[in-house]
N, C-alpha and C positions, 0 to 999 in steps of 0.2 A: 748487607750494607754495613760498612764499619761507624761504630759508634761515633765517629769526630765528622762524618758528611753528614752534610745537611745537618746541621749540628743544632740548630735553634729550632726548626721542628723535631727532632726526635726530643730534645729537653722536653718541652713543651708536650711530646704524646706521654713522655714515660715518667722522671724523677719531677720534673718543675709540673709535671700536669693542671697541679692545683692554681697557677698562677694563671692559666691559659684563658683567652677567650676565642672562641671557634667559630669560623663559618665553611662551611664544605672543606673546601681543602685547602683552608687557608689558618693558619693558628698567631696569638698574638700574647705575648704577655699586656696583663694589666698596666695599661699605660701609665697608672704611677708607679709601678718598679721597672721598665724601662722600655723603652720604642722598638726593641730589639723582634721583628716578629720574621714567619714564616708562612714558605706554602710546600704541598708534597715534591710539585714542581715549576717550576717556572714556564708555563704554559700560560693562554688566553684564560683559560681554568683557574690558575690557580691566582692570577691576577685579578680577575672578578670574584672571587670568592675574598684576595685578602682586601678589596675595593669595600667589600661591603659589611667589613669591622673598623672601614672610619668614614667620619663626618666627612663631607666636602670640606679641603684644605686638612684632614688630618696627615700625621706622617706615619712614614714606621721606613725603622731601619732594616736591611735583610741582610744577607751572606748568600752571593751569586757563587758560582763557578767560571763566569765569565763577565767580561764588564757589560752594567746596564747598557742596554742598548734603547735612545728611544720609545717615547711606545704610548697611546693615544689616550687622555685620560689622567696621566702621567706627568708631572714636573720632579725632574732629576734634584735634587738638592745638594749635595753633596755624596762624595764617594772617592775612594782609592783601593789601592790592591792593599790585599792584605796577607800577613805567612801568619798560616796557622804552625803554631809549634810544640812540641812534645815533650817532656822529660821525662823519658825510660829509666835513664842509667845516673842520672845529676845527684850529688851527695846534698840533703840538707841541714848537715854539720853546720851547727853556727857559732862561730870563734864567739868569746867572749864580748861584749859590749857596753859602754856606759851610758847607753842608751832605752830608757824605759821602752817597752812596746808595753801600748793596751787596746783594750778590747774595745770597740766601736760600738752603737748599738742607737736604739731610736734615739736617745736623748741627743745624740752627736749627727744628725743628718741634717740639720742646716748647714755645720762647717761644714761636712763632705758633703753636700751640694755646690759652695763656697767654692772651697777648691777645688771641686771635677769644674765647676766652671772656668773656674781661671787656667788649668792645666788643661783641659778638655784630654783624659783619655779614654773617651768613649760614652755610649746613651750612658746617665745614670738619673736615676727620679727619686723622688722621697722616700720609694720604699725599697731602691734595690739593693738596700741593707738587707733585708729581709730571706736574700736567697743564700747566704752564706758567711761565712766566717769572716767578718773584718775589724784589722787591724791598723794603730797607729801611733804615729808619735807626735808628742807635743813639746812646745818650746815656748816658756814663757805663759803657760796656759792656752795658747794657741796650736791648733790640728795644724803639722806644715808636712806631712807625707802619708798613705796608706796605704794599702792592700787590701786585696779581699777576694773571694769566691762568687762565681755570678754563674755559665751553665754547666750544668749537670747531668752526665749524661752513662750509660752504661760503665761501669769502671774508671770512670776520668770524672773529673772538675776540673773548671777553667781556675786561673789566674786572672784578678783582672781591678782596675779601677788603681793600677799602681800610678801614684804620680806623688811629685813632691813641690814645696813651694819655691820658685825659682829661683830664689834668695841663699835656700839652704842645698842646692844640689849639688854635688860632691864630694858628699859627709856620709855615703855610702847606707844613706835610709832604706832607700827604694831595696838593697840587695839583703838588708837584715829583716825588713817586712816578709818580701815575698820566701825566704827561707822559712819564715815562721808560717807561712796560710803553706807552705807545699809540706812543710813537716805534718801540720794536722794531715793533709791529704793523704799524704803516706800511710799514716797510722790507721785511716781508715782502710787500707788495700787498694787505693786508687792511684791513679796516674796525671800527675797535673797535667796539663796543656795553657798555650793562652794564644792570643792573636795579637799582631801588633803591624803598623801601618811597617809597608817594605820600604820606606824612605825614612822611616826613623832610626839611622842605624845607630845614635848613642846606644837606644832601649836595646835593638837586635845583639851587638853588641853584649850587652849587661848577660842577656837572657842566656844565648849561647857561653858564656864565663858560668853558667849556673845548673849547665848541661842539656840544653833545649836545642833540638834542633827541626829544621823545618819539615811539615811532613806534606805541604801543598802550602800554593797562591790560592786565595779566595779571594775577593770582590765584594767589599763593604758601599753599601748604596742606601740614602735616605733619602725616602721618595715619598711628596706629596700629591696627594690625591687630588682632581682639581675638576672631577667634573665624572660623569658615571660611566662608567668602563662597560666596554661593551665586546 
C-alpha cells in the first residue's frame, strides 16, 4: 500500500499513533485534535467498529474512495470529492517579503479556532495544533492567515489548515505560509501533500502554481452516528 491511501488510518497506526483511539478496526484521533478518523476498510466491520468510539449523535470525519453511500445507523452530514495532491518536484524558494511569519502554538488556538471557523478549511479542534508545525501572520495584532502540518505519514506530511481572513485575500499570505511549513518539510526528507475540496479551484489553482499536482479524487464525508450499527 502507498503511504498517501487510506491515509488517516495509516497516520494513526504509525507516526500520529499516539494521538489515536481504537476499536477493532476502526481508529480515531482524539476528538479535541480533530474529527478526522478511520477504518481498515469500509466494510459492515469496519463501520461497527468506528460506531463503537462515539456516543450516539457523535461525528467523525473520514476519507472514502468512493462517495458515501447510505447506510443504516448512519446520518450523512456533510461531504464532497476531494484531490489529494503531491509536491515531488515544487521549489520552496521564497522571494523576499514584508510580511512577518510566526510561529503558532497553544497560546494562539482560540484565534485559529476563530478563523478555521470563519474560513472553514477543514475538521480543526483545540489541539490540532499539536500535530505540527504552524504558522502565521498577523495584522494589527490580529491572526488573518495560517498554515500548518496535520497527517503524517510514511515520508510525507500533509499541508493543511491554510486559509486567510476574507478581507485580506490577495496579498499573497496563503502562498508565503505554505512555502514556509513545505520548506521545513523538505529539510526533514519528506514530501508535502495536502487535500483540498475539487470545487475550490482558486486554492487548486494556488497549489498547482507551487508545484502539486493531483495524484487521486478522494471523498471527504462527516457522518453522525444516530443509533447502533449493526
Amino acid at each position: 500500500m502507498h503511504p498517501l491511501d487510506n491515509v488517516i488510518w495509516q497516520a494513526l497506526m504509525t507516526r500520529q499513533a499516539r494521538f489515536a483511539e481504537c476499536f477493532a478496526s476502526a481508529r480515531r484521533f482524539v476528538p479535541s485534535v480533530t474529527l478526522l478518523s478511520a477504518f481498515e476498510r469500509p466494510t459492515p466491520e469496519g463501520y461497527l467498529s468506528l460506531a463503537n468510539l462515539l456516543d450516539e449523535g457523535g461525528t467523525a470525519a473520514v476519507f472514502l474512495d468512493e462517495p458515501y453511500q447510505p447506510r443504516a445507523g448512519w446520518d450523512f452530514v456533510v461531504g464532497a470529492p476531494l484531490l489529494q495532491m503531491v509536491c515531488e518536484n515544487g521549489s520552496t524558494t521564497l522571494e523576499s517579503s514584508n510580511v512577518e511569519i510566526l510561529e503558532l502554538g497553544p497560546a494562539d488556538s482560540p484565534e485559529m479556532l476563530d478563523l478555521t471557523a470563519l474560513t472553514k478549511p477543514g475538521p480543526f479542534g483545540p489541539r490540532t495544533h499539536e500535530l505540527g508545525f504552524y504558522v502565521g501572520i498577523r495584522q494589527s495584532g490580529k491572526l488573518v492567515a495560517m498554515a500548518g502540518e496535520r497527517l503524517k505519514v510514511s515520508g510525507h506530511t500533509e499541508v493543511s489548515a491554510v486559509c486567510t481572513r476574507p478581507e485580506y485575500l490577495g496579498k499573497g499570505y496563503a502562498r508565503v505560509l505554505m512555502l514556509e511549513i513545505m520548506r521545513g518539510i523538505r529539510q526533514r526528507g519528506e514530501i508535502p501533500f495536502l487535500h483540498v475540496r475539487q470545487d475550490n479551484i482558486r486554492a487548486v489553482q494556488l497549489y498547482e502554481r507551487l508545484g502539486f499536482r493531483t495524484r487521486k479524487v478522494t471523498h471527504f464525508a462527516v457522518l453522525r452516528r444516530a443509533e447502533n450499527v449493526a
